[in-house]
C-alpha positions in Angstrom: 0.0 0.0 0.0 1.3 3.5 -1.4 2.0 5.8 1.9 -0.4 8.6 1.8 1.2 11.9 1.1 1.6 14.8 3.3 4.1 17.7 3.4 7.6 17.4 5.6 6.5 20.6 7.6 3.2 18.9 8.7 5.2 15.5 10.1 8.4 17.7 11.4 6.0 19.7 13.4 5.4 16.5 15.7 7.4 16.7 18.6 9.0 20.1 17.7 11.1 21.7 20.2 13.2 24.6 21.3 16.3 23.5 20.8 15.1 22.2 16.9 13.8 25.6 16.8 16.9 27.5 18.0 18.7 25.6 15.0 16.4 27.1 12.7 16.4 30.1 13.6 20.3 30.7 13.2 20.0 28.6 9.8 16.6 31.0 8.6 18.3 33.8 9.0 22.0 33.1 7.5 20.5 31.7 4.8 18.4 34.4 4.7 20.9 37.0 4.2 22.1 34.7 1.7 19.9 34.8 -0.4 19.5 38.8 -1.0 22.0 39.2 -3.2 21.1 36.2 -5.1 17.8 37.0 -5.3 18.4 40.7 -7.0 20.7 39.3 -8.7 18.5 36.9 -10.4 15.7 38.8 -10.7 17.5 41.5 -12.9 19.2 39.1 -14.8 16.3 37.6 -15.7 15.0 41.0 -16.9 12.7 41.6 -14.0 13.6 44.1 -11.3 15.2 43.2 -8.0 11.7 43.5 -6.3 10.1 40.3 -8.2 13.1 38.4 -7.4 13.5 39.3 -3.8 8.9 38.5 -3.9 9.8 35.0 -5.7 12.5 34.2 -2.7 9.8 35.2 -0.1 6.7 33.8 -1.1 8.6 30.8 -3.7 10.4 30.1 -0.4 7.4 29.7 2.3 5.4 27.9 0.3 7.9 25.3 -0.7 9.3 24.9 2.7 6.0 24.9 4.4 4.7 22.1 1.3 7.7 20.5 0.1 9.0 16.8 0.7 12.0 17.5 1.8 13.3 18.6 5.8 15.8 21.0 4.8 15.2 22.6 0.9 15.2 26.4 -0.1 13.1 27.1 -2.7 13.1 30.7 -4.9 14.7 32.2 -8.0 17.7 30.4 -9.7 20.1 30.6 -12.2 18.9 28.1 -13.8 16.1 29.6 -14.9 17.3 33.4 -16.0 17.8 31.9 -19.7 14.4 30.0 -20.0 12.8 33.5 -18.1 14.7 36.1 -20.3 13.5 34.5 -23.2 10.0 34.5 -22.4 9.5 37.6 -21.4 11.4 39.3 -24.2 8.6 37.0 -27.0 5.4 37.2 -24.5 6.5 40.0 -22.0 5.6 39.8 -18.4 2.1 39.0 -18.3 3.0 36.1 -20.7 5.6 34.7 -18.3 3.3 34.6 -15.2 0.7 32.8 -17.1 3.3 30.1 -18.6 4.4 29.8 -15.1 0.8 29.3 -13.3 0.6 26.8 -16.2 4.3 25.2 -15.0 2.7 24.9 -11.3 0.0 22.9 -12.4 1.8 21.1 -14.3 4.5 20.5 -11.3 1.7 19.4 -8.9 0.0 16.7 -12.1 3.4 15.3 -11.6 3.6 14.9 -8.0 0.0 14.0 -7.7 0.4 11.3 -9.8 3.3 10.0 -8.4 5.7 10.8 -11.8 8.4 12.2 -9.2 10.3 9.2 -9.9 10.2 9.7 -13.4 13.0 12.6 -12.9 15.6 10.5 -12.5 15.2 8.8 -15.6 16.8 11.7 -17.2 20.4 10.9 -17.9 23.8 12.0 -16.7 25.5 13.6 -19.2 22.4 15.6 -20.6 21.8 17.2 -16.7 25.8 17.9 -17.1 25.5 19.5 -20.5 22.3 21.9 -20.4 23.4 23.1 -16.8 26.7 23.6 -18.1 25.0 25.2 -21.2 23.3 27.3 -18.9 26.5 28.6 -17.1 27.8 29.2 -20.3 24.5 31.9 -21.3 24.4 33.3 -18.0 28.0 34.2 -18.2 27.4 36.0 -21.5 24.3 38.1 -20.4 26.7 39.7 -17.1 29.1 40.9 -20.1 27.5 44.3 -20.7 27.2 44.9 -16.5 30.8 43.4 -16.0 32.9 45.8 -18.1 30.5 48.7 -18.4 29.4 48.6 -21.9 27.4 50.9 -23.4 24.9 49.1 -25.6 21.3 49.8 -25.7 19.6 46.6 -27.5 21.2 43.1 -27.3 20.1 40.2 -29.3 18.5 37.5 -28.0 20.6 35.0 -29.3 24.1 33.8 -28.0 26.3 34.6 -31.1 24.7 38.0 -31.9 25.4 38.9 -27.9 28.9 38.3 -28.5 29.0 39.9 -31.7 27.6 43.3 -30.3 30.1 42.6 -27.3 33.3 43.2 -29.3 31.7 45.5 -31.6 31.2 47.8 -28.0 34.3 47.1 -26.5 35.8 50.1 -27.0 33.0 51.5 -24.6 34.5 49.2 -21.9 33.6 51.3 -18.2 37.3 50.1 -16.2 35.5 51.4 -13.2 33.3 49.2 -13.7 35.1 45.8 -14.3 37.2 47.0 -11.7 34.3 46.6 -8.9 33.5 43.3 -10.8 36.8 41.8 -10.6 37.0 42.8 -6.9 33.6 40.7 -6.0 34.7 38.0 -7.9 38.1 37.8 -6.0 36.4 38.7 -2.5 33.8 36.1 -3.2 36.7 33.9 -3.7 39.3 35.0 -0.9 36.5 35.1 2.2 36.1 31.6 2.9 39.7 30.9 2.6 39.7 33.3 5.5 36.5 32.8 7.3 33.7 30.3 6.0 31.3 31.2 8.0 30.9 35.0 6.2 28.6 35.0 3.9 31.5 36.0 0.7 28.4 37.6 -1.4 27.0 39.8 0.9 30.3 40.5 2.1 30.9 41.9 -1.4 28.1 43.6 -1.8 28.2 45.5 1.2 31.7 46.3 0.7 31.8 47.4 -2.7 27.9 49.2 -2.3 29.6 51.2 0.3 32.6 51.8 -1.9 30.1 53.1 -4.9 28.0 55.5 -2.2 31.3 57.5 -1.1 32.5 57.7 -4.5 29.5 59.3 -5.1 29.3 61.3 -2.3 33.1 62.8 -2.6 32.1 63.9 -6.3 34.1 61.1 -7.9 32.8 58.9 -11.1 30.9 56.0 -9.5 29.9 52.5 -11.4 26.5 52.6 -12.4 23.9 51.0 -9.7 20.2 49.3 -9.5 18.8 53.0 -8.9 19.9 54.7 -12.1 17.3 51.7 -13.9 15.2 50.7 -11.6 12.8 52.1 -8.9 12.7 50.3 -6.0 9.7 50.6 -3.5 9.9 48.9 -0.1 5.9 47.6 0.7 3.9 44.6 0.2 3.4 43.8 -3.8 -0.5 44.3 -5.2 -1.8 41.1 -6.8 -1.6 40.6 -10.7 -3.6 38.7 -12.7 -2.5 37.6 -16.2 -4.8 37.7 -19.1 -6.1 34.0 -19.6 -7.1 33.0 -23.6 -7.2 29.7 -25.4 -4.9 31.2 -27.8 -2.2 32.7 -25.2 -2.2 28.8 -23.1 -1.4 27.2 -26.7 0.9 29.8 -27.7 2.9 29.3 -23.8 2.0 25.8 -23.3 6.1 25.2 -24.9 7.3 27.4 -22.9 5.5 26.2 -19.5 6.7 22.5 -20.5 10.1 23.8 -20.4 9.8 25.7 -16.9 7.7 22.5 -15.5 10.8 20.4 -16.7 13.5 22.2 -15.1 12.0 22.8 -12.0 11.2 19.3 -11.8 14.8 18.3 -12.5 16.5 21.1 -10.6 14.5 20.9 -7.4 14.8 17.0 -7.0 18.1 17.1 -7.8 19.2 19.5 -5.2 16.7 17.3 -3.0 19.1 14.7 -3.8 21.8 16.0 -2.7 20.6 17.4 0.9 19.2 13.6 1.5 23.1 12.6 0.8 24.5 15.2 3.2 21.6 15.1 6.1 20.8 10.9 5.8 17.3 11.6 4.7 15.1 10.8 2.9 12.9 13.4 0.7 9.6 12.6 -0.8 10.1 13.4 -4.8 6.3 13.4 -5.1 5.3 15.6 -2.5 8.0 18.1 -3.4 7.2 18.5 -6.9 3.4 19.0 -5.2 5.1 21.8 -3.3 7.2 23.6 -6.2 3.8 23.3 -7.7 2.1 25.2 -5.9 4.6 28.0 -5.3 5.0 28.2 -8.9 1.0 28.4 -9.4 1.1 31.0 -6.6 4.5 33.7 -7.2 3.4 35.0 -10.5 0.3 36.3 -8.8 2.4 38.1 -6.4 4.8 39.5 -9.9 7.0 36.9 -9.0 8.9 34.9 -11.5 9.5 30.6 -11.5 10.5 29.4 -8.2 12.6 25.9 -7.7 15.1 24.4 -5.4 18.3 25.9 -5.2 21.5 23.9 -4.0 23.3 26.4 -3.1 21.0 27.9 -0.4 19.9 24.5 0.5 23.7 23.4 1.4 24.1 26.8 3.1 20.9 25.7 5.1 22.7 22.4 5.8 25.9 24.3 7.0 24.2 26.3 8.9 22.5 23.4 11.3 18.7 23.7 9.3 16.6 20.3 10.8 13.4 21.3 9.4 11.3 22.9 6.7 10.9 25.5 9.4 14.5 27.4 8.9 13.4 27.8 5.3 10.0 29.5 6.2 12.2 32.0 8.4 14.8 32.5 5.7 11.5 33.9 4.1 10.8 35.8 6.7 14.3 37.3 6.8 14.1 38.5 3.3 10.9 39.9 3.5 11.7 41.9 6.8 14.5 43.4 4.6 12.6 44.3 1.9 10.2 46.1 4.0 13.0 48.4 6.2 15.9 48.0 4.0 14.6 48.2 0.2 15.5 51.5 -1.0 19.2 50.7 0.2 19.4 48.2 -2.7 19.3 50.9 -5.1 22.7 52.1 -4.2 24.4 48.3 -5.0 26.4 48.7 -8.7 25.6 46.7 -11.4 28.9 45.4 -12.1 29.2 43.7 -8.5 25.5 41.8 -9.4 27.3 40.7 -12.5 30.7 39.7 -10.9 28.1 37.3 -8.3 26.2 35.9 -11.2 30.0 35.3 -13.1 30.9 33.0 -9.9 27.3 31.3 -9.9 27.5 30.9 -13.4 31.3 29.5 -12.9 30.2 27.3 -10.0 27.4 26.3 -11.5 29.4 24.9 -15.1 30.4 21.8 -13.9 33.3 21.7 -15.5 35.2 18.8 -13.5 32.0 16.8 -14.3 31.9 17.9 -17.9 35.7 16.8 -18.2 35.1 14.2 -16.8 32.7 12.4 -19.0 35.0 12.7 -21.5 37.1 10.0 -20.1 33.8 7.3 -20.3 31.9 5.8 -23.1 32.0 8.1 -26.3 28.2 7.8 -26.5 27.7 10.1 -23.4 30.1 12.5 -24.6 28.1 13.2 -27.7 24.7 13.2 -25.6 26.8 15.7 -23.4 28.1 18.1 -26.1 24.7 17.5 -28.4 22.9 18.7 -25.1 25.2 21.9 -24.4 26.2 23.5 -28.1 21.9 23.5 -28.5 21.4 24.6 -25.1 23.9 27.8 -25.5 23.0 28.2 -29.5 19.1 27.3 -30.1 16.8 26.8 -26.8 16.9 24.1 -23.5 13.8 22.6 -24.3 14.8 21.5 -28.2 18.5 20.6 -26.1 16.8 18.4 -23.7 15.0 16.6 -26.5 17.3 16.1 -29.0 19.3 15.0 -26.0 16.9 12.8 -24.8 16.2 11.4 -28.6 20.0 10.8 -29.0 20.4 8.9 -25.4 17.8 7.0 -26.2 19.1 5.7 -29.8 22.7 4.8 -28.0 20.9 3.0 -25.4 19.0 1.3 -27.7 22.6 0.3 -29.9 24.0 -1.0 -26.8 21.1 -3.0 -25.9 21.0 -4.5 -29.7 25.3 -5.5 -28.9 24.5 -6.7 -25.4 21.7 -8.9 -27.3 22.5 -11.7 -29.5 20.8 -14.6 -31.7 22.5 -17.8 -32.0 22.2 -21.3 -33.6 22.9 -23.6 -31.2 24.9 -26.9 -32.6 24.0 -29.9 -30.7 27.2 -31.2 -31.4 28.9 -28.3 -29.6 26.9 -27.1 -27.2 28.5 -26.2 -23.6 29.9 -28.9 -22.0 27.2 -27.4 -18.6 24.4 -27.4 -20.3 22.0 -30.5 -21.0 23.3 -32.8 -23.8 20.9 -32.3 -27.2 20.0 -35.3 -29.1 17.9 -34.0 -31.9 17.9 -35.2 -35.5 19.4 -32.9 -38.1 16.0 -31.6 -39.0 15.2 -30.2 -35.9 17.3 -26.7 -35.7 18.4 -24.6 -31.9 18.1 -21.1 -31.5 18.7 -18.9 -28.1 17.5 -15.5 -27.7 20.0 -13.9 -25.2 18.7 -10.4 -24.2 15.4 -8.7 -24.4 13.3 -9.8 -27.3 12.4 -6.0 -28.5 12.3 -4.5 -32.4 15.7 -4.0 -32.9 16.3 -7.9 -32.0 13.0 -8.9 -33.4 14.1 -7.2 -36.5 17.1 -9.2 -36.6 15.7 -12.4 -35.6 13.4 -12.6 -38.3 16.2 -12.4 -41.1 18.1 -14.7 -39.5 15.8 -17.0 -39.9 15.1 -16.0 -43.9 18.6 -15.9 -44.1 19.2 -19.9 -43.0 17.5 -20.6 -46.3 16.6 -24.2 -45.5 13.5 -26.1 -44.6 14.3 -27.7 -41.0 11.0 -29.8 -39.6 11.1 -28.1 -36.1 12.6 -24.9 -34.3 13.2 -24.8 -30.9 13.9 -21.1 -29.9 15.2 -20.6 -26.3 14.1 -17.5 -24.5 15.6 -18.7 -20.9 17.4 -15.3 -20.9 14.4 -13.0 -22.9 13.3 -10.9 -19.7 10.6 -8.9 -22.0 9.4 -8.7 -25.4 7.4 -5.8 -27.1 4.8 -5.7 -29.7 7.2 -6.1 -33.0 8.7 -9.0 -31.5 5.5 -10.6 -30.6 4.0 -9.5 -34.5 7.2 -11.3 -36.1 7.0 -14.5 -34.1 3.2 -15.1 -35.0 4.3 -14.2 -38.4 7.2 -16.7 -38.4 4.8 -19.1 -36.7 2.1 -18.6 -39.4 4.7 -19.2 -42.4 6.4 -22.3 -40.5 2.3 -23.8 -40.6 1.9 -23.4 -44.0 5.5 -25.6 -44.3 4.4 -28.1 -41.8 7.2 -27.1 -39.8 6.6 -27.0 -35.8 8.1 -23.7 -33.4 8.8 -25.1 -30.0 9.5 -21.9 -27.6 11.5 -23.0 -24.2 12.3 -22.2 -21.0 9.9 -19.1 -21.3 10.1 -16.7 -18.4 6.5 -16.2 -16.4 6.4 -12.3 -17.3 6.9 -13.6 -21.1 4.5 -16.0 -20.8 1.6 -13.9 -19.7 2.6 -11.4 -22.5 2.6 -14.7 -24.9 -0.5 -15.7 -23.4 -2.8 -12.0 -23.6 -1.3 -11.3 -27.2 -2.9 -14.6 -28.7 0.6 -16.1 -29.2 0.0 -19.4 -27.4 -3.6 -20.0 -28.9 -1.6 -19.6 -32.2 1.5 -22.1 -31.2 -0.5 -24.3 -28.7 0.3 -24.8 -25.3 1.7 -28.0 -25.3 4.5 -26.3 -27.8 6.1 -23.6 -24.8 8.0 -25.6 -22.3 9.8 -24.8 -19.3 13.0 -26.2 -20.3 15.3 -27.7 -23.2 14.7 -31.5 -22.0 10.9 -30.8 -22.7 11.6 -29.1 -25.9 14.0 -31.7 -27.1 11.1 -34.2 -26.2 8.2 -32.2 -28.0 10.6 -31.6 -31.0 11.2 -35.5 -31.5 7.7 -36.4 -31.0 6.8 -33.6 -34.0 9.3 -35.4 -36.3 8.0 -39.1 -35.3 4.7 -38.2 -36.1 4.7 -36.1 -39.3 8.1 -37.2 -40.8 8.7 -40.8 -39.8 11.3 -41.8 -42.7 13.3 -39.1 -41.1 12.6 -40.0 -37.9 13.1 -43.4 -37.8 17.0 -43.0 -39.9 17.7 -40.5 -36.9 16.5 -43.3 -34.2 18.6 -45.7 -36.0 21.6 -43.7 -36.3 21.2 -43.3 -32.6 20.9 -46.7 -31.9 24.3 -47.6 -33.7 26.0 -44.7 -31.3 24.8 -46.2 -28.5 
């Protein structure tokens, strides 16, 4: 019986404590002040302002911690997602991107509902490696323009025109500018070689904000900041509500596929990787219920898609986080912050956002795991490389299935070499197995894999190939854990054809699983039961019995012939 779901907040919450609480607390609020930069970070590079990301932390955040499956995950804005988010809005604007998401929540919660969370890690290896490495990659290249200071007014949306415009505007390159990004990249760096328990992005930001403000102040060219784009107001967000039309949920349903999909693979994995550190256990289904509903929930409040993140959810671990609890005050944090400290954001420069994002986007690549790959089969290396040149040059969603397609063709090659078909000779068999004494007439076959179309397909000319008219066919499946449709369709039609030549099929040592797929698709009506055995002394049996009674010249020179041996 299936254990009834119910969010980790709800079963945590029995037999809570002080001392748990305590724990929280000090992990909440670290990871809390975490997560600001991060969060208006990501919200600008995803072409929102730093208000919806620091809304998608808080509200993406207590909903997934107070619904999720898993005791210690932080949910809100990634970088995963400032591609896929970018893109939308620039094609369907705003609106369009909080209806694809509302779409991506439902779609999230279908999954979990319906148990799929499982599914997830059917994905394979080296595609996860190449799109989030692809997605480093794009990331890195939309922080260009912030990092040096370039003055550019339109960028393309695609990855070679970016760069294109880049060196074209290089000659506008702000050194003030990619001075302050350099510094938060190398103070990012430097702090926890120092101290690890500083959070090295804040640290930066403060540092550097406070660096920019007397700059100012003394009358001395400062790098430009959130405030000279964006107006920042600190208060409680009103409610949107998206415009909802046949036309606009078909003409995002792509796009809300592709947000559903990454969520799905991003938060799990990072789910995956707490239950690893913590010795827990997350429930896949109940968290993809929970990202669900945050993502059905956030774009109401202007907030854009909300998922996992690993990097706050290790911090949380760090930082002695037991429950879902410390990532509904990490929420509270932020929103606390928002509320006294907002208009302080304006004065942070853009080029310290953009050196952040440039170490996310660096951590993020994967590089020792993208290497590494390299040094395995070559099939997973094209999957890899097929996965991350379409992620950075075309789109993630067409990467992931093109990805998906190719995996899927190597899998199926290496299932078609790890399968074989062979003619057994009676005079050679292995000296362990049962001795065969069969008459010339009768021939051996073993299936040794599963019996699907590829090995159907081959099957079948083998036997057109053999060109010869044998009485009887004994075709050993001792080692055929599954067969599909095209195999079963070419065996009744090698069955039907061997009828009309009076010659008999004799299947042996059939597995149970087989059997009952035998049985439902009308194959043993067709052969008769008395013609699947359960092993090679009963098919050797039947086989002679065949030959006695419809070829008995043949039969009784074979009996003869045996006699003299013996």
């Amino acid at each position: 019986m299936k254990e009834r779901m119910m969010p980790q907040f709800f079963k945590d919450i029995k037999g809570y404590n002080k001392g748990v609480f305590l724990k929280d607390l000090t992990a909440g609020i670290i990871v809390g002040v975490v997560a600001l930069p991060l969060a208006i970070a990501f919200g600008i590079a995803s072409g929102v302002s730093p208000t919806e990301g620091l809304i998608t932390a808080i509200v993406g955040g207590l909903i997934v911690s107070l619904f999720g499956g898993s005791k210690v995950q932080i949910g809100g804005p990634t970088g995963a997602f400032i591609v896929i988010v970018y893109g939308v809005i620039q094609k369907f604007g705003i609106d369009g991107l909080a209806l694809a998401t509302i779409m991506a929540g439902i779609m999230l919660m279908a999954l979990g509902l319906l148990r799929l969370g499982t599914m997830i890690k059917f994905v394979p290896y080296p595609i996860i490696v190449g799109f989030t490495a692809g997605i480093a990659i794009t990331i890195f290249t939309t922080q260009i323009k912030d990092l040096f200071g370039l003055q550019v007014s339109d960028l393309p949306g695609d990855f070679l025109g970016k760069w294109s415009v880049y060196f074209e505007a290089m000659g506008t390159t702000s050194w003030l500018a990619l001075l302050f990004g350099v510094l938060t990249v190398l103070i990012i760096v430097l702090t926890p070689r120092v101290n690890k328990n500083i959070p090295a992005s804040l640290l930066a930001l403060v540092v550097l904000t406070i660096v920019s403000v007397v700059l100012g102040t003394i009358g001395v060219v400062r790098p430009e900041n959130i405030g000279d784009r964006f107006t920042i107001e600190a208060g409680l967000p009103s409610l949107v509500f998206p415009e909802i039309t046949i036309e606009r949920l078909q003409l995002l349903f792509p796009s809300a596929v592709t947000i559903a999909m990454l969520g799905a693979i991003e938060s799990l994995l990072s789910a995956s990787v707490a239950d690893g550190v913590i010795g827990a256990r997350h429930d896949s289904n109940q968290e993809l219920v929970g990202q669900g509903i945050a993502n059905l929930v956030v774009p109401f409040f202007g907030g854009i898609p909300v998922t996992g993140a690993i990097a706050r959810t290790m911090t949380n671990i760090n930082s002695g986080g037991k429950t879902p609890v410390a990532g509904m005050i990490h929420a509270v944090v932020l929103l606390l912050i928002m509320l006294v400290l907002s208009p302080l954001t304006s004065h942070i420069p853009m080029a310290v956002l953009a050196g952040v994002l440039v170490v996310v986007s660096y951590n993020m690549s994967g590089w020792r795991s993208f290497v590494a790959i390299f040094k395995g089969p070559k099939g997973d290396a094209i999957v890899m490389v097929v996965t991350f040149l379409l992620t950075v040059l075309i789109d993630l969603t067409v990467a992931i299935g093109i990805g998906m397609i190719i995996a899927i063709l190597i899998l199926l090659r290496r299932v078609l070499k790890a399968s074989e078909i062979n003619l057994v000779d009676p005079r050679h068999n292995h000296p362990e197995e049962p001795k065969l004494h069969l008459p010339k007439c009768v021939e051996v076959y073993e299936i040794d894999g599963p019996f699907f179309f590829g090995i159907a397909n081959r099957f079948d000319e083998t036997m057109r190939s053999m060109n010869d008219n044998p009485h009887a066919r004994i075709i050993r499946m001792r080692r055929v854990p599954f067969v599909d449709s095209t195999a079963i369709h070419n065996l009744k039609t090698m069955i039907e054809l061997h009828r009309e030549s009076n010659t008999q099929v004799i299947l042996s040592g059939v597995q149970p699983n087989v059997l009952e797929t035998l049985r439902s698709a009308g194959v043993v009506d067709l052969l008769g039961a008395e013609n699947i055995t359960p092993h090679i002394d009963l098919a050797q049996k039947r086989a002679v019995e065949f030959v006695a009674e419809h070829y008995p010249l043949d039969y009784q020179k074979w009996k003869a012939h045996e006699d003299r041996q013996d």
